[in-house]
C-alpha positions as CSV (number, residue, x, y, z in Angstrom):
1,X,64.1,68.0,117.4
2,X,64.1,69.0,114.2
3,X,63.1,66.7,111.2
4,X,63.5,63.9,114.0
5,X,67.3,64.2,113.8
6,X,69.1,64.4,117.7
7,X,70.2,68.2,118.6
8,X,73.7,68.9,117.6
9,X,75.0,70.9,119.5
10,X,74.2,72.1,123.3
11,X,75.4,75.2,125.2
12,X,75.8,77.0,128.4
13,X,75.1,80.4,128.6
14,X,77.4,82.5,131.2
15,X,77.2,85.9,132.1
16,X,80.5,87.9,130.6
17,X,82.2,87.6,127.5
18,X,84.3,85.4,125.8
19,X,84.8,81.8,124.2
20,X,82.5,79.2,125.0
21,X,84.2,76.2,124.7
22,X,81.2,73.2,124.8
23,X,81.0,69.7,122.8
24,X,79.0,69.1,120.1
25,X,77.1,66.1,119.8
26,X,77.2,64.3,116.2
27,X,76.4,60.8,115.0
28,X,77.7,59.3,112.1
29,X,76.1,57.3,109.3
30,X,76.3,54.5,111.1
31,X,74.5,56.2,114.1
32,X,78.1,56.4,116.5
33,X,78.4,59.6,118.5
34,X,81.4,62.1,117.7
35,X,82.4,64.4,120.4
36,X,84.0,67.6,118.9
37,X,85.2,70.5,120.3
38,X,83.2,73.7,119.2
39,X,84.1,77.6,120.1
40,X,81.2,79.9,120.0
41,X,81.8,83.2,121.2
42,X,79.2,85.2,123.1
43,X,78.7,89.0,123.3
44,X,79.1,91.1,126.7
45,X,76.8,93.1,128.1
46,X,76.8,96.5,128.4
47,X,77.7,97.5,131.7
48,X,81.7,94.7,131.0
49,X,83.7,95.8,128.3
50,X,86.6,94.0,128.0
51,X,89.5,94.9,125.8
52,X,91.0,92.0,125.1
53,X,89.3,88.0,125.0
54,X,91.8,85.3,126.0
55,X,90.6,81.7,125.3
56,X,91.9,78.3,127.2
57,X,91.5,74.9,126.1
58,X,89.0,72.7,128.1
59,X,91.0,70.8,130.7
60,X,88.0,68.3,131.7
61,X,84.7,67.3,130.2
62,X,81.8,69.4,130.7
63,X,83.8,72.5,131.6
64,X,83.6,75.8,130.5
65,X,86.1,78.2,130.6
66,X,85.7,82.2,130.5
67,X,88.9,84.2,130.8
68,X,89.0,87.8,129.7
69,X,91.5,90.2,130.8
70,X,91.0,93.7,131.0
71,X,93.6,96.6,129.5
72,X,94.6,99.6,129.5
73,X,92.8,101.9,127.0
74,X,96.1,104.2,126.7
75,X,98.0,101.5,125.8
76,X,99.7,101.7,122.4
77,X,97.9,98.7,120.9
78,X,94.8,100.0,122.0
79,X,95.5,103.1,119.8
80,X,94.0,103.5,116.6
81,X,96.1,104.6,113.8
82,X,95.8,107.7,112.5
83,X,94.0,108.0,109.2
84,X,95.6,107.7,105.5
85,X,96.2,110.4,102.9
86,X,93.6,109.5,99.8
87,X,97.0,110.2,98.1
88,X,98.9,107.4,99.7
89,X,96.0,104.7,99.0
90,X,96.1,105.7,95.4
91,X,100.0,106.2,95.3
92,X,100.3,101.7,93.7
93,X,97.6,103.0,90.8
94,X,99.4,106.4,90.0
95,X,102.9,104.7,89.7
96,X,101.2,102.7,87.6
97,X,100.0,105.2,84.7
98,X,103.2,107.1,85.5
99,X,105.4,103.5,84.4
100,X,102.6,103.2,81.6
101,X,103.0,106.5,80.3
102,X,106.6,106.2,79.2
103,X,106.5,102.6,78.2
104,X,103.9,103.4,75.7
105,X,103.7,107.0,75.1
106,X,106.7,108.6,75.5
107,X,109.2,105.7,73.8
108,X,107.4,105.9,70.2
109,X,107.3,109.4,70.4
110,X,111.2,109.8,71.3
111,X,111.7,107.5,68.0
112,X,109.3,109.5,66.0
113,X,111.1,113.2,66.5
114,X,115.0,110.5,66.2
115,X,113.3,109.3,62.5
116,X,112.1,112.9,61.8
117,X,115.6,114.3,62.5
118,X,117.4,111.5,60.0
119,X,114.9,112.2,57.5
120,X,115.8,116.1,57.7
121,X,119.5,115.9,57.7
122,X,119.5,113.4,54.9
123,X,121.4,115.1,52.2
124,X,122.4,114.0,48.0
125,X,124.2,110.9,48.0
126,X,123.8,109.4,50.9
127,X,123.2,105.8,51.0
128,X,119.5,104.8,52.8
129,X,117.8,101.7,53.2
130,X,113.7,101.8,53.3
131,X,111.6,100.4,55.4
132,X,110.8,97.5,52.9
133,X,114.4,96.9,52.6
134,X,115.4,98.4,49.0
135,X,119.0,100.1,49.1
136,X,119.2,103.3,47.2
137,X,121.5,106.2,47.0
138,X,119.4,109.5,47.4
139,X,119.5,111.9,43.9
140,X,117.1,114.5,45.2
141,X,114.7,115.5,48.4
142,X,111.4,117.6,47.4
143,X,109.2,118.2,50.7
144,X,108.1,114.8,51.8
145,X,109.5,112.8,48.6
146,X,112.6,111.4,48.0
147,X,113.9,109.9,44.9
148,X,116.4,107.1,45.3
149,X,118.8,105.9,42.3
150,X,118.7,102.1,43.1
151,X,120.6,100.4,40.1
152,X,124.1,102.1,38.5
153,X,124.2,100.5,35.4
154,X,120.3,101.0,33.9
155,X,120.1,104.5,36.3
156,X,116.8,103.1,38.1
157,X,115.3,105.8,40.5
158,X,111.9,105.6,42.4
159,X,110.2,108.0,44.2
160,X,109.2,107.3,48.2
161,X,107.7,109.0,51.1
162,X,110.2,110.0,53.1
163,X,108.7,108.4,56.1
164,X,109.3,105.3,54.5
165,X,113.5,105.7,55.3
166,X,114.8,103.0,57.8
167,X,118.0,104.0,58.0
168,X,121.0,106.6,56.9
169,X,123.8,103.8,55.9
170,X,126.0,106.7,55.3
171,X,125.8,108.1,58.8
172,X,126.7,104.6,60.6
């Protein structure tokens, strides 16, 4: 007995393998005995191997029951599978960086070189809106700045980048 409490739980110990199915012994807090069924499995020895480990219920009190049931060891469920490809294991990951890849690399980079082609074939007098949303008619293009006429009637021009283009009104 241990700390002066009653032993909980009491077993039989058969030759073989299998499940032991035995009753455990508790009490309560108010010092009733429970009777609950417990499973505790117990190793083979050396010289029995059985394949496969079939448990019963208990069908009186104080019984245990020890069933195990030997199989073939050609037997397709007995066959281990054959081993996977690193390749496969990591295929979930790769897929991933592959989706990853075009979602964020190769979409800005398609509408980088589709902005870089407008701002090329932009020619005098077509109609552009910026990026911060002034209208202008382009007057002249020099490298990477472009002057924009924005008013008729006082002939107000300013100078941008030419990265700073939206959109080519005239071409829509």
């Amino acid at each position: 007995m241990l700390f002066g409490l009653p032993p909980l739980l009491s077993a039989t110990a058969d030759k073989g393998a299998g499940y032991h199915n035995t009753k455990c012994d508790t009490r309560n807090y108010e010092g009733k005995i429970k009777m609950n069924n417990v499973w505790i499995f117990a190793q083979a020895e050396p010289t029995e191997a059985p394949s496969t480990i079939i448990a019963e219920p208990v069908a009186a009190e104080d019984t245990t029951t020890t069933t195990t049931v030997a199989s073939d060891p050609n037997s397709p469920a007995q066959q281990t599978p054959p081993p996977r490809s690193p390749l496969i294991q990591y295929l979930p990951f790769i897929l991933i960086f592959v989706v990853m890849y075009f979602i964020l690399f190769r979409g800005p980079r398609k509408k980088q070189q589709q902005h870089k082609q407008m701002v090329q074939t932009l020619s005098k007098n077509d109609k552009v809106r910026t990026i911060g949303g002034i209208i202008g008619t382009v007057v002249d293009i020099k490298g990477d700045e472009v002057t924009l006429k924005v008013d008729e009637s006082n002939n107000t021009k300013i100078k941008i980048a030419s990265s700073a283009i939206g959109r080519n009104m005239s071409k829509d």
